[in-house]
PQR file of N, CA, C, O and H, with PARSE charges and radii, in Angstrom:
ATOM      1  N   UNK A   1      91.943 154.576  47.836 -0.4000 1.5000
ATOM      2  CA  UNK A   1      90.916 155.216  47.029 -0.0000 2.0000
ATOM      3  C   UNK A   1      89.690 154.322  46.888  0.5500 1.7000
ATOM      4  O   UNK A   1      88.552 154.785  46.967 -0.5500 1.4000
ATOM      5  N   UNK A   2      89.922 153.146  46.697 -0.4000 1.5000
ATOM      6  CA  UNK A   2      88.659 151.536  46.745 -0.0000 2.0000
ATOM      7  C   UNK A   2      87.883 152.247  48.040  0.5500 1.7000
ATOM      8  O   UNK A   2      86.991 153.023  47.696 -0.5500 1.4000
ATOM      9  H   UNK A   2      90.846 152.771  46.633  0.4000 1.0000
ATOM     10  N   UNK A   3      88.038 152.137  49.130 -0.4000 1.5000
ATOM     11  CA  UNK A   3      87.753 152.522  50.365 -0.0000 2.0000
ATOM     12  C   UNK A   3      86.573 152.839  50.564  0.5500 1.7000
ATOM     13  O   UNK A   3      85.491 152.365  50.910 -0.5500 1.4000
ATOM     14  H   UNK A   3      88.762 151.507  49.409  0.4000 1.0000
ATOM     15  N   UNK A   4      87.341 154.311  50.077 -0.4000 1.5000
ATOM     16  CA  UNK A   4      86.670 155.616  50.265 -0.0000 2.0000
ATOM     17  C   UNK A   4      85.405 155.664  49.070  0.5500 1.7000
ATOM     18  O   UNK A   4      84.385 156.210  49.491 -0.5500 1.4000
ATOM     19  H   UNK A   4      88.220 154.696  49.796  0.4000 1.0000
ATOM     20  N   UNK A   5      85.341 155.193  47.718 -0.4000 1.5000
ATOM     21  CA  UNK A   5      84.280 154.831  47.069 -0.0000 2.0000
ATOM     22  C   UNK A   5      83.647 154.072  47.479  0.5500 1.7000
ATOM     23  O   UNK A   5      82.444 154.215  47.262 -0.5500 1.4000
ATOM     24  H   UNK A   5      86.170 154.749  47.376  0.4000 1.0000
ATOM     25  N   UNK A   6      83.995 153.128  48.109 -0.4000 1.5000
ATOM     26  CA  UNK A   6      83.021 151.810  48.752 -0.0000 2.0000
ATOM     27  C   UNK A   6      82.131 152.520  49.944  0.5500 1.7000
ATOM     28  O   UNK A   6      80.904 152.550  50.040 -0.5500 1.4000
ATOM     29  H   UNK A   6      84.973 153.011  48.285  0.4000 1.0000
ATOM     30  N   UNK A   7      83.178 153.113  50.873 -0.4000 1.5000
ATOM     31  CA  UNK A   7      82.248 154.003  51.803 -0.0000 2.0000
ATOM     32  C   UNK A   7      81.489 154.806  51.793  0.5500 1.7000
ATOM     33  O   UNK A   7      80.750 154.993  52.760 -0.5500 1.4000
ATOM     34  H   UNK A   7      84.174 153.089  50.796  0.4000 1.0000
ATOM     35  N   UNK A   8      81.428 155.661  50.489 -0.4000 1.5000
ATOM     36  CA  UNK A   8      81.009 156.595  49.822 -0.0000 2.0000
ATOM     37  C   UNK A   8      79.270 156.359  49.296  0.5500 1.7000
ATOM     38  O   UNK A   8      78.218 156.997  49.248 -0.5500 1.4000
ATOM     39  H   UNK A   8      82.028 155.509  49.704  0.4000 1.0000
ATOM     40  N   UNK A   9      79.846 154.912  48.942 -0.4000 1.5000
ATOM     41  CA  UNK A   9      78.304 154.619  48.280 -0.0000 2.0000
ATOM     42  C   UNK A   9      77.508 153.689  49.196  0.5500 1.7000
ATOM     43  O   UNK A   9      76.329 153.409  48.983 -0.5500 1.4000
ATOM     44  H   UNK A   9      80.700 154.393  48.981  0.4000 1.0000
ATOM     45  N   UNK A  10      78.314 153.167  50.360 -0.4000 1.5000
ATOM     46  CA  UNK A  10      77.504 153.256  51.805 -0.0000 2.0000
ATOM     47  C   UNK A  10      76.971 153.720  52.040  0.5500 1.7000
ATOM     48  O   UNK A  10      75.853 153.278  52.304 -0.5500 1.4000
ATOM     49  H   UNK A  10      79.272 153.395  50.533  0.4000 1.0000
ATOM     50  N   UNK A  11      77.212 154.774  52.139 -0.4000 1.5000
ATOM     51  CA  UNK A  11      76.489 156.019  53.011 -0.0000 2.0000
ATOM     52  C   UNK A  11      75.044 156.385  52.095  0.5500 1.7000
ATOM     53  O   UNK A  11      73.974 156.592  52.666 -0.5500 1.4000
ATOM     54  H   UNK A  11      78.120 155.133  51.925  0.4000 1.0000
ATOM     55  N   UNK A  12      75.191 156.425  50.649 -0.4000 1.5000
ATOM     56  CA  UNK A  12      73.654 156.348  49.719 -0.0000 2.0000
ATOM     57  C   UNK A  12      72.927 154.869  50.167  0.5500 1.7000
ATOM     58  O   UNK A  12      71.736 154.732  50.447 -0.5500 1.4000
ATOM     59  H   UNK A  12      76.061 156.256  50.185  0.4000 1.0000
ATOM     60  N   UNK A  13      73.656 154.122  50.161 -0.4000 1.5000
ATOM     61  CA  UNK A  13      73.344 152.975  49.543 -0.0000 2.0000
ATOM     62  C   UNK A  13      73.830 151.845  50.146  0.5500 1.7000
ATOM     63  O   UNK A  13      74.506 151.125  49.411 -0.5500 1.4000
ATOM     64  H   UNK A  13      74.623 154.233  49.933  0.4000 1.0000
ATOM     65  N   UNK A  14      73.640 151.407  51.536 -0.4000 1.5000
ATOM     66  CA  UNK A  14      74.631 150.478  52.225 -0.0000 2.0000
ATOM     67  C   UNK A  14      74.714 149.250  51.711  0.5500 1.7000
ATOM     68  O   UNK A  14      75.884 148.870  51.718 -0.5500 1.4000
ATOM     69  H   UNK A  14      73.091 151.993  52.133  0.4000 1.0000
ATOM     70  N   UNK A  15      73.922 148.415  51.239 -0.4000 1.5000
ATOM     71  CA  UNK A  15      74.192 147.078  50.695 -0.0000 2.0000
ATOM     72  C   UNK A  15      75.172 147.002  49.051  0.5500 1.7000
ATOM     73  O   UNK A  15      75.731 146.033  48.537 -0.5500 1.4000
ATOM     74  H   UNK A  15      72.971 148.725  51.233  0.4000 1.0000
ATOM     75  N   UNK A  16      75.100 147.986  48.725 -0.4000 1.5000
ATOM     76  CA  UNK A  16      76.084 148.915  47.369 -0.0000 2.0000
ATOM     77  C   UNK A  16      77.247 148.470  47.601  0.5500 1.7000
ATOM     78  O   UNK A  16      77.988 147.718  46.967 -0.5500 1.4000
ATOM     79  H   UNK A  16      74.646 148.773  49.143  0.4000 1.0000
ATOM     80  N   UNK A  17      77.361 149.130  48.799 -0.4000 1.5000
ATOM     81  CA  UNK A  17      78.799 149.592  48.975 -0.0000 2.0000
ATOM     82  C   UNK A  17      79.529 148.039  49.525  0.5500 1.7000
ATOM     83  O   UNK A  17      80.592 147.737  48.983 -0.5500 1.4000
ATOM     84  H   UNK A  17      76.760 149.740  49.314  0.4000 1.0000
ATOM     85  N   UNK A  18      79.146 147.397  50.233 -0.4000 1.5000
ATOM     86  CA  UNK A  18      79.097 145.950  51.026 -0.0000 2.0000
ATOM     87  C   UNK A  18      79.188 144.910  49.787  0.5500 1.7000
ATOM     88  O   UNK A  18      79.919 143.928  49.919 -0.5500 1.4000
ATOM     89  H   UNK A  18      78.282 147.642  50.674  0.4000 1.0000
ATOM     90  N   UNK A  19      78.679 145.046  48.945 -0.4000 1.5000
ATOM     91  CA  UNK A  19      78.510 144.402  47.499 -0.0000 2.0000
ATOM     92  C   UNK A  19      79.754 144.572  46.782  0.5500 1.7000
ATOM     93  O   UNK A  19      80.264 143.574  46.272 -0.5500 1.4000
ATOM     94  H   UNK A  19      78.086 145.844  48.838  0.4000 1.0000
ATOM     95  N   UNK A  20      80.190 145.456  46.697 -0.4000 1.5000
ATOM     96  CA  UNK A  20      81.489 145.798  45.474 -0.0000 2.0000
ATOM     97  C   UNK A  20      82.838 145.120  46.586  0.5500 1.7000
ATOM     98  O   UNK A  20      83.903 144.670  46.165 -0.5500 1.4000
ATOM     99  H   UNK A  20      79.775 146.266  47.111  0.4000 1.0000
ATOM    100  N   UNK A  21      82.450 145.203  47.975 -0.4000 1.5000
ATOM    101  CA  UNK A  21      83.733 144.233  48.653 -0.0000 2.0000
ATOM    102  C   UNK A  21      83.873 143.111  48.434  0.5500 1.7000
ATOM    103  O   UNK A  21      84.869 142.559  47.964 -0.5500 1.4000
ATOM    104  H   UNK A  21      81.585 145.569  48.317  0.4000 1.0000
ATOM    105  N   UNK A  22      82.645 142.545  48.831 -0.4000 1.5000
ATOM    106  CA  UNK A  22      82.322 140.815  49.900 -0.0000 2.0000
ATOM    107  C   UNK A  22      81.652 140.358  48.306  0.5500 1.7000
ATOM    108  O   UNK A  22      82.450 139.643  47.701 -0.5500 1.4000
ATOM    109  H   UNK A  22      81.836 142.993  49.212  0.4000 1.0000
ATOM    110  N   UNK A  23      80.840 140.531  47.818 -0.4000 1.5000
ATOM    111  CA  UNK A  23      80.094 139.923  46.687 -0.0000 2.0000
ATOM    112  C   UNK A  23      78.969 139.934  47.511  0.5500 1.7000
ATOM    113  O   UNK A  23      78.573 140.590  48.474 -0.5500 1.4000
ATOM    114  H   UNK A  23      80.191 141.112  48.310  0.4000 1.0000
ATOM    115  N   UNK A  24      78.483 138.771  46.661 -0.4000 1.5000
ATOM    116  CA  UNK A  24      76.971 138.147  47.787 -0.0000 2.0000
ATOM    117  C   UNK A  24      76.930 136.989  48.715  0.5500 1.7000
ATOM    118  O   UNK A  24      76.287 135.939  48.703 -0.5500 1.4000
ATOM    119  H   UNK A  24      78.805 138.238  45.878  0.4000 1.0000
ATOM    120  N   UNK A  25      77.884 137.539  49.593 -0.4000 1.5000
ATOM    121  CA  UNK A  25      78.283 136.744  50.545 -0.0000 2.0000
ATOM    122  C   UNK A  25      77.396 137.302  52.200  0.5500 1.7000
ATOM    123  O   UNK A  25      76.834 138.382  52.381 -0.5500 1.4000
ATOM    124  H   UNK A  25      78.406 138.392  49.603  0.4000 1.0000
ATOM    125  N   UNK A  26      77.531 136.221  53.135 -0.4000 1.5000
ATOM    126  CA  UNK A  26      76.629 136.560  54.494 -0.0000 2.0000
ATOM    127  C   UNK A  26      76.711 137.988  54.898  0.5500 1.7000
ATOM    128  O   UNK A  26      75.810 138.526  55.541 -0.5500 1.4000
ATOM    129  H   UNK A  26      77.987 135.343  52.988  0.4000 1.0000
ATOM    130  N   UNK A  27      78.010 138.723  54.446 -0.4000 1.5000
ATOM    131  CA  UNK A  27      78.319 140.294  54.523 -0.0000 2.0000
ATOM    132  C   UNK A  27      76.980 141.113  54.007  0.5500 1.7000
ATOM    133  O   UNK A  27      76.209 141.784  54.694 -0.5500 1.4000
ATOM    134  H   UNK A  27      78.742 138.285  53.924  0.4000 1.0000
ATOM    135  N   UNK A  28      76.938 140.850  52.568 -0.4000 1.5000
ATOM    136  CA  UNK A  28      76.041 141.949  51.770 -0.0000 2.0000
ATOM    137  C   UNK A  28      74.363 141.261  52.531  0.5500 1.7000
ATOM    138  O   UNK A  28      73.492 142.028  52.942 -0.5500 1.4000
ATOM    139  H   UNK A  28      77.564 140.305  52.010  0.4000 1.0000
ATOM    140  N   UNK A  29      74.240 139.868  52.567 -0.4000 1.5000
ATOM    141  CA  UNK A  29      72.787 139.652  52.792 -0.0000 2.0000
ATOM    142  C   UNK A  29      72.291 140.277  54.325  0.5500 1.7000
ATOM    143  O   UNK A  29      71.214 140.831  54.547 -0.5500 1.4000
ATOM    144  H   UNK A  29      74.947 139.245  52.233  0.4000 1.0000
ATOM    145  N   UNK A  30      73.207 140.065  55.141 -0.4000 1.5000
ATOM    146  CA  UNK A  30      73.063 140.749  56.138 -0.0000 2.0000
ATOM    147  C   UNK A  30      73.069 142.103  56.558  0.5500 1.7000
ATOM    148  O   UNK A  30      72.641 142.467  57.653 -0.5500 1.4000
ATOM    149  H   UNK A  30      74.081 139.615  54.961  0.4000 1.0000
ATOM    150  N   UNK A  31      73.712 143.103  55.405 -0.4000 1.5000
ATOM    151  CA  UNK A  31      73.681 144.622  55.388 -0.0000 2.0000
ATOM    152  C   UNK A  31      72.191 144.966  54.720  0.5500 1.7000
ATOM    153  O   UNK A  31      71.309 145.780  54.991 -0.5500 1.4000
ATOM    154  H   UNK A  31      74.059 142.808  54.515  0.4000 1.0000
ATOM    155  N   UNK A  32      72.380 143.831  53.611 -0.4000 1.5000
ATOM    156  CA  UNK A  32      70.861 143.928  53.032 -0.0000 2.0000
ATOM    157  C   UNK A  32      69.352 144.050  53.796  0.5500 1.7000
ATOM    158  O   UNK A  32      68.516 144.939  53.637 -0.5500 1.4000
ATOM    159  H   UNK A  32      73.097 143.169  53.391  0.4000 1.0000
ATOM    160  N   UNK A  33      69.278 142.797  54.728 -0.4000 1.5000
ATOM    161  CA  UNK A  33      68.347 142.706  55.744 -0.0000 2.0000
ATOM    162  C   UNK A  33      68.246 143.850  56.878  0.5500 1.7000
ATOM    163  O   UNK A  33      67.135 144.249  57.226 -0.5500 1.4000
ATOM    164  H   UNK A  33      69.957 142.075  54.858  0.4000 1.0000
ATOM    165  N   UNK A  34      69.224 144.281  57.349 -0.4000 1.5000
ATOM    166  CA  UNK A  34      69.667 145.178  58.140 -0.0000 2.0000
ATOM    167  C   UNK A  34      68.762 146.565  57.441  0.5500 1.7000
ATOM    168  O   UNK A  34      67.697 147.016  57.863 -0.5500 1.4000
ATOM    169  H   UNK A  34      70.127 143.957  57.065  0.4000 1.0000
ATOM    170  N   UNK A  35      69.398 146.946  56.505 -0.4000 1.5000
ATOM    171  CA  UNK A  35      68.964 148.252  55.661 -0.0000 2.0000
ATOM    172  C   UNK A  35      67.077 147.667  55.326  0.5500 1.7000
ATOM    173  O   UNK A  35      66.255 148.544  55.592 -0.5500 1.4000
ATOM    174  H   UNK A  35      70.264 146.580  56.162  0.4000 1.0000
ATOM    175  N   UNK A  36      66.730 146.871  55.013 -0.4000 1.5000
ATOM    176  CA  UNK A  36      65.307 147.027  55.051 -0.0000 2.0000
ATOM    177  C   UNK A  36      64.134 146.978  56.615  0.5500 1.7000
ATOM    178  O   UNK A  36      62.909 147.052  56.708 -0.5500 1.4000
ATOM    179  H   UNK A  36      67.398 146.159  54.797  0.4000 1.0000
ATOM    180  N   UNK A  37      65.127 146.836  57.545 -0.4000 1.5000
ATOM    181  CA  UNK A  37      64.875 146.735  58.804 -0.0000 2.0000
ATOM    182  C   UNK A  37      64.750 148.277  59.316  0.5500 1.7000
ATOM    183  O   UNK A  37      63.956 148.703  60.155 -0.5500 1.4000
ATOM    184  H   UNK A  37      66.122 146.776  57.470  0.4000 1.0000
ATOM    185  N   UNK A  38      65.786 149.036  58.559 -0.4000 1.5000
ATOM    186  CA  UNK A  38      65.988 150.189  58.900 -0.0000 2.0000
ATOM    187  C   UNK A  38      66.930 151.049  58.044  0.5500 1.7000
ATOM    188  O   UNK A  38      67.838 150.236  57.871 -0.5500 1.4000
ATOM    189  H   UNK A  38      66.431 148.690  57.878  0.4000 1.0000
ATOM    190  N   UNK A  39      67.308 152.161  57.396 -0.4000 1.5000
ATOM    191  CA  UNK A  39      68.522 152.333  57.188 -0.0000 2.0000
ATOM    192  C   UNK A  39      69.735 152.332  58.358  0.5500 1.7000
ATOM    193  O   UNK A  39      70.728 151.619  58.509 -0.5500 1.4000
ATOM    194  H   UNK A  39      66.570 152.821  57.536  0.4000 1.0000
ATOM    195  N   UNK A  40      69.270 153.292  58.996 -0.4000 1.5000
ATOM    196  CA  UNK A  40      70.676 153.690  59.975 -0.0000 2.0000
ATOM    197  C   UNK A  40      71.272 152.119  60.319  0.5500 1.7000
ATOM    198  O   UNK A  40      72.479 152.071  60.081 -0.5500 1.4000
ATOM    199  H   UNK A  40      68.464 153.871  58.873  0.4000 1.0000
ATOM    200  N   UNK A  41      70.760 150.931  60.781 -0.4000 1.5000
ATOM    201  CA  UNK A  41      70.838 150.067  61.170 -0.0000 2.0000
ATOM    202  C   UNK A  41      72.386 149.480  60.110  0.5500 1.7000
ATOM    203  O   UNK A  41      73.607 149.354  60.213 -0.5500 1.4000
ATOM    204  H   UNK A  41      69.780 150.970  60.974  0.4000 1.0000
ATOM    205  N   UNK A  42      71.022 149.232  58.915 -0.4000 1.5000
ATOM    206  CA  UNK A  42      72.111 149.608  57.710 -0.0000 2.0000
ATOM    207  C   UNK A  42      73.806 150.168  57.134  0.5500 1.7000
ATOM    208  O   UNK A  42      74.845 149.785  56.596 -0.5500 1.4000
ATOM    209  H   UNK A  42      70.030 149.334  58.832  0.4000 1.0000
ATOM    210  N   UNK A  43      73.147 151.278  57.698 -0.4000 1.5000
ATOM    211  CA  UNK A  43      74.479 151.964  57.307 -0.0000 2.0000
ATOM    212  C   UNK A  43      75.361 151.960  58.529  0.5500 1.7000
ATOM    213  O   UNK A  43      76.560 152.053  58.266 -0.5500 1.4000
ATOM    214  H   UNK A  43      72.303 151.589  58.136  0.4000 1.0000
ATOM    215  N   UNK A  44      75.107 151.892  59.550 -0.4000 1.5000
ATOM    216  CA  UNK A  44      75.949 151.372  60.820 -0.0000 2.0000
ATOM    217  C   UNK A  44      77.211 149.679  60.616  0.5500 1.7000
ATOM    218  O   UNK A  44      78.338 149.517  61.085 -0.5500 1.4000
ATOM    219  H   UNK A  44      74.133 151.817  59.764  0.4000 1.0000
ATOM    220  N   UNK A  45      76.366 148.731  59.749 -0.4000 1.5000
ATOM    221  CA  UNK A  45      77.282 147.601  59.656 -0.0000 2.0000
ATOM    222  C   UNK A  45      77.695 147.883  58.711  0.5500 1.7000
ATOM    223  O   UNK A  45      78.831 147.413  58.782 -0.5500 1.4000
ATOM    224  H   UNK A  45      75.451 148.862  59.368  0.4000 1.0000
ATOM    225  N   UNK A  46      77.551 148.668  57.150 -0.4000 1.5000
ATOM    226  CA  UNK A  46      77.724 148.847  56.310 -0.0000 2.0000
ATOM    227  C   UNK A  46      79.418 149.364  56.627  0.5500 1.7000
ATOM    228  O   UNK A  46      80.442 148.754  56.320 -0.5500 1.4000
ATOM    229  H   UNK A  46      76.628 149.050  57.093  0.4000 1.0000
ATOM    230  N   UNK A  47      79.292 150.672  57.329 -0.4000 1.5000
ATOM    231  CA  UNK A  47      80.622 151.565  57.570 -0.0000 2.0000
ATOM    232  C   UNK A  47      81.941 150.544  58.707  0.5500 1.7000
ATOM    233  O   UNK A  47      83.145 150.668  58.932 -0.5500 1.4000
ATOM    234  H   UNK A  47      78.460 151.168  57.578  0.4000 1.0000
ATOM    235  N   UNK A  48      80.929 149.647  59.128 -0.4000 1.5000
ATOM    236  CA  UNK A  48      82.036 148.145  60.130 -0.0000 2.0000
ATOM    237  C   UNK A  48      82.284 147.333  59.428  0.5500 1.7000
ATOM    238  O   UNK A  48      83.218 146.596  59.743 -0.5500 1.4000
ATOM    239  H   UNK A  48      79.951 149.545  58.945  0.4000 1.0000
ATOM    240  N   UNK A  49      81.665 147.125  58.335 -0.4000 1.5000
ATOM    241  CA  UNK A  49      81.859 145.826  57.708 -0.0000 2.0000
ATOM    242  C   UNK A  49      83.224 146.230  56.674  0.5500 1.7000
ATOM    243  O   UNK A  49      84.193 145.563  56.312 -0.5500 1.4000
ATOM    244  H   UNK A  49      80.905 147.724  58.080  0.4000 1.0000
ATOM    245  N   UNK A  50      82.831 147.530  56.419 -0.4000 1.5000
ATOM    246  CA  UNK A  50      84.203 147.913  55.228 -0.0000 2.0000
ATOM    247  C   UNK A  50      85.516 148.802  55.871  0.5500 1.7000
ATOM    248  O   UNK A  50      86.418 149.322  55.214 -0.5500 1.4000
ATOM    249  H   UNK A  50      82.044 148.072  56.714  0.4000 1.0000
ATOM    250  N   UNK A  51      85.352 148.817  57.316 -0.4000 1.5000
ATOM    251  CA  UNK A  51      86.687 149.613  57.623 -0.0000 2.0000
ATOM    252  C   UNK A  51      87.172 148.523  58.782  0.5500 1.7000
ATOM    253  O   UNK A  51      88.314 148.763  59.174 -0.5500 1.4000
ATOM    254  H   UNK A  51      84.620 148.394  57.850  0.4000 1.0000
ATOM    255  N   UNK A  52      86.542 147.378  59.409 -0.4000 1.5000
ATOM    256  CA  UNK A  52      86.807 146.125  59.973 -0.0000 2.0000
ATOM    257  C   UNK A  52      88.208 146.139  59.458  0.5500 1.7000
ATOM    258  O   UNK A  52      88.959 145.190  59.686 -0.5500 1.4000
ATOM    259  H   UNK A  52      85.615 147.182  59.090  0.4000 1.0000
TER
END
């Protein structure tokens, strides 16, 4: 059920969702950078980083 909320608020919100896993670790800063680069970019490591 964690998961699927985490993925959930990926998909709004990719550094969100990357955040409630990893903290603020190279995970979230890098989904972070990613998503202001682009979303899709974003939400592409966002949905790898949490089902990895």
């Amino acid at each position: 059920m964690r998961t699927f909320i985490e993925i959930l608020l990926a998909v709004f919100i990719p550094p969100l969702g990357v955040f409630l896993r990893f903290g603020c670790g190279l995970e979230f800063w890098l989904c972070l950078l990613l998503t202001f680069l682009g979303f899709v970019p974003g939400l592409i490591y966002a949905i790898y980083a949490l089902t990895k």
